[in-house]
C-alpha positions in Angstrom: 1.1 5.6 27.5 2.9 3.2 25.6 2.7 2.9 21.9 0.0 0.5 20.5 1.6 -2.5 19.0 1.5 -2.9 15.2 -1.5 -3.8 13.3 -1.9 -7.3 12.3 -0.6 -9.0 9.4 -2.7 -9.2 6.1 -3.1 -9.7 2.3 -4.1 -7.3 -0.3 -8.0 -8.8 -1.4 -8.5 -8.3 -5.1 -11.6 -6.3 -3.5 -9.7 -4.1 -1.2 -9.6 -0.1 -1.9 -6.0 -0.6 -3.6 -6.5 -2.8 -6.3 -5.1 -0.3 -8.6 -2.1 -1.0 -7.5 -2.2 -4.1 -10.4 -0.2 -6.8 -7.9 -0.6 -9.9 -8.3 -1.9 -11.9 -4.2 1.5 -13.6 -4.4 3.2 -10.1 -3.9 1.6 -9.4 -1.0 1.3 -12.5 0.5 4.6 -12.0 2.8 3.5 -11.8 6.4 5.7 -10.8 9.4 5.5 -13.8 10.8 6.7 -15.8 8.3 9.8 -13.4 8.4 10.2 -13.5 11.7 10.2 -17.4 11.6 12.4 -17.5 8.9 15.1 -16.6 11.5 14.8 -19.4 13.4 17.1 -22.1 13.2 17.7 -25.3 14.2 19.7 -26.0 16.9 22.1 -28.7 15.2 22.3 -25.4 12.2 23.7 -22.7 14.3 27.6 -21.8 13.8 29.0 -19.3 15.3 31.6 -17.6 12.9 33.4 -15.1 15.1 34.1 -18.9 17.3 36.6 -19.5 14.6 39.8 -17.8 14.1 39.6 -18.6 10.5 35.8 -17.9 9.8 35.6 -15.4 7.7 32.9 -12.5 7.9 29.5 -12.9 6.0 29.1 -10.0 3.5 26.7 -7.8 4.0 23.4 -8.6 1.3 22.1 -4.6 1.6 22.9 -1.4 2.8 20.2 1.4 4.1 20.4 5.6 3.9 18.4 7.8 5.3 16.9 10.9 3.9 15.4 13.9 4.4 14.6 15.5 1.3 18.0 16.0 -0.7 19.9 15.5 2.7 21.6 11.9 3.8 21.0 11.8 7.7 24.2 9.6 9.3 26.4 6.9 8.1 25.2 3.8 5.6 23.5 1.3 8.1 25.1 -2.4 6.7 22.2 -5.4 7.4 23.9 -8.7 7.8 21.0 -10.4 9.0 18.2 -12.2 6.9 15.7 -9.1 8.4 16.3 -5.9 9.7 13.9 -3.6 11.3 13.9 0.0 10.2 12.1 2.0 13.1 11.4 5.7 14.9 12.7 5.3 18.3 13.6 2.6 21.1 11.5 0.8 22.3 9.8 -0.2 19.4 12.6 -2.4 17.3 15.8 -3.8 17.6 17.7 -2.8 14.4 18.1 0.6 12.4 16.7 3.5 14.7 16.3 6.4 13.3 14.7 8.3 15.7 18.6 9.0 17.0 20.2 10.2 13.7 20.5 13.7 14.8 20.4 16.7 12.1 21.1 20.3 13.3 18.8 21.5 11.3 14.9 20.2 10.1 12.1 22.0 8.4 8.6 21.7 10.7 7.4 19.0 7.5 10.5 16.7 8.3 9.5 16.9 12.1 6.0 16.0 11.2 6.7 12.7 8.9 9.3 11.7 11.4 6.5 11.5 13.9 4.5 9.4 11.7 7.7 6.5 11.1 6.8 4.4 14.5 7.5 0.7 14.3 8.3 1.8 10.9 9.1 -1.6 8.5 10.7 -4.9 8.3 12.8 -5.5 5.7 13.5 -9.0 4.5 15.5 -11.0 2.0 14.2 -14.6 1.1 14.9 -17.3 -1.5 12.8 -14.9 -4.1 13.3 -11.3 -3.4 13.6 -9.1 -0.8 10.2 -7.8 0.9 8.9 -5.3 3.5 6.3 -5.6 5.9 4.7 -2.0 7.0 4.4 -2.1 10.7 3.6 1.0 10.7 0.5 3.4 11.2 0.8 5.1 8.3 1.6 4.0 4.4 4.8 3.8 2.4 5.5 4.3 -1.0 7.8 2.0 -2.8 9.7 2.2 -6.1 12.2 -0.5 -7.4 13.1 -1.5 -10.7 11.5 -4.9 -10.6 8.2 -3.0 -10.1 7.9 -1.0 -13.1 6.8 -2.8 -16.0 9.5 -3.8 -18.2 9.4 -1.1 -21.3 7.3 1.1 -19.5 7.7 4.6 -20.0 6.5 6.1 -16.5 8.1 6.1 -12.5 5.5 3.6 -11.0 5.2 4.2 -6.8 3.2 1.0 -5.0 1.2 2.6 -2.3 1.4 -0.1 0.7 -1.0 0.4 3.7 -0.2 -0.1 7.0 0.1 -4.0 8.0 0.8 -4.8 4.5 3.9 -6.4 2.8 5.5 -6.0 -0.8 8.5 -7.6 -2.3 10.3 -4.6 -3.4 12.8 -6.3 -5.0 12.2 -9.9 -7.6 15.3 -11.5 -8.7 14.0 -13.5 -11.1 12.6 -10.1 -12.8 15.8 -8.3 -11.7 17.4 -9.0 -15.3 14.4 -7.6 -16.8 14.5 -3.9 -15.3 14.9 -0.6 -17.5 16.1 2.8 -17.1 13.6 5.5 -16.1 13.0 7.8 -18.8 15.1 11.1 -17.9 12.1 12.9 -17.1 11.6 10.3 -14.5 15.2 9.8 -12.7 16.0 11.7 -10.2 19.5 11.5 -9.8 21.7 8.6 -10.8 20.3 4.8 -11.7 21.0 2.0 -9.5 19.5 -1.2 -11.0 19.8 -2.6 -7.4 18.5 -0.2 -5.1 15.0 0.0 -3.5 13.2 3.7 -2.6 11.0 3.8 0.3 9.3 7.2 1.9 6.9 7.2 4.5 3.5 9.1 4.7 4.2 10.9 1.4 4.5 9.4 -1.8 6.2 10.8 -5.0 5.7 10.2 -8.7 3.4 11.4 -11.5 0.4 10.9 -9.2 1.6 13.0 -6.4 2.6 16.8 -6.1 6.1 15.6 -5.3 7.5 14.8 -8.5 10.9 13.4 -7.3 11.5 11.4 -4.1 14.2 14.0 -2.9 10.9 16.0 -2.5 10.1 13.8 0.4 10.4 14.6 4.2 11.5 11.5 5.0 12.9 7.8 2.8 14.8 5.2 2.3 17.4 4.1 0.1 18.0 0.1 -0.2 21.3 -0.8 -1.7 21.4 -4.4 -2.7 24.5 -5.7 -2.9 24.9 -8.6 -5.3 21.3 -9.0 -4.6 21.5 -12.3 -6.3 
């Protein structure tokens, strides 16, 4: 049988389970829709740059690696477009699959959070940030530097349920972010870059201290995210 579609679209309610997550509504207000409408254009808009010899290529705004644990899986995948999706296997996205990354070798945990990625996320930039929808059946864990608290001493990880959205990344508050304390980095900083695992989250909450300790993430690199 065919694999159910992804669950609707919603906002985090002040009175949901996950208030601790301390967000304010407008942070989860981002809906797929209004991604997916985003890309719309109007007719008389449209240019098509590889029409012109003298058009010269857009830049890409992000880049995305795959991990598994301490392991990159395949090349840097470069998004161009305004949204990307991020996904397990065909056909349940157009976009980054990474159901056909192929690694000789994976331990029986990797195998199991793999099965667990499905439609997997959206991933967005807009006028204020950049944001991802969880289209998933299963949470994801999110770190980025605009969501720790500026001065804060500790890694903070959001928890985002399935048919949820986050902006991961604010660029108004991207001049305000910090270094991790060194207890808390894992590997070198990136002021720009987002971390996203699925099913299993990391952090001074979790038994997994470090996100290298996950089966299975994402690493966003913005590039001149502004």
């Amino acid at each position: 049988l065919p694999e159910s579609p992804p669950p609707p679209y919603s906002r985090l309610s002040p009175r949901d389970e996950y208030k601790p997550l301390d967000l304010s509504d407008s942070t989860l207000s981002y809906t797929e829709t209004e991604a997916t409408n985003s890309l719309i254009t109007a007719p008389g808009e449209f240019s098509d740059a590889s029409m012109s010899p003298d058009a010269t290529k857009p830049s890409h705004w992000c880049s995305v690696a795959y991990w598994e644990h301490r392991t990159r899986v395949g090349r840097l995948y470069a998004v161009y477009d305004q949204a990307v999706s991020i996904f397990y296997d065909l056909p349940q996205g157009s976009g980054f699959c990474l159901g056909q990354l192929n690694l000789e070798q994976r331990s029986e945990s990797v195998r199991r959070t793999r099965s667990k990625i499905g439609f997997g996320i959206l991933l967005s930039k807009e006028p204020d940030g950049v944001w991802a929808y969880n289209r998933g059946e299963h949470p994801i864990f999110v770190n980025s530097p605009t969501l720790d608290a500026p001065g804060g001493r500790a890694l903070v990880v959001r928890k985002v349920p399935p048919g949820y959205s986050i902006k991961v990344f604010d660029f108004e508050r991207s001049g305000l972010q910090h270094a991790p304390e060194p207890d808390a980095a894992d590997g070198p900083y990136d002021p720009n870059s987002v971390r996203i695992s699925f099913a299993k989250g990391w952090g001074p909450c979790y038994s997994r201290q470090f996100i290298t300790s996950c089966p299975c993430w994402l690493e966003i690199l913005l590039n001149n995210p502004r």
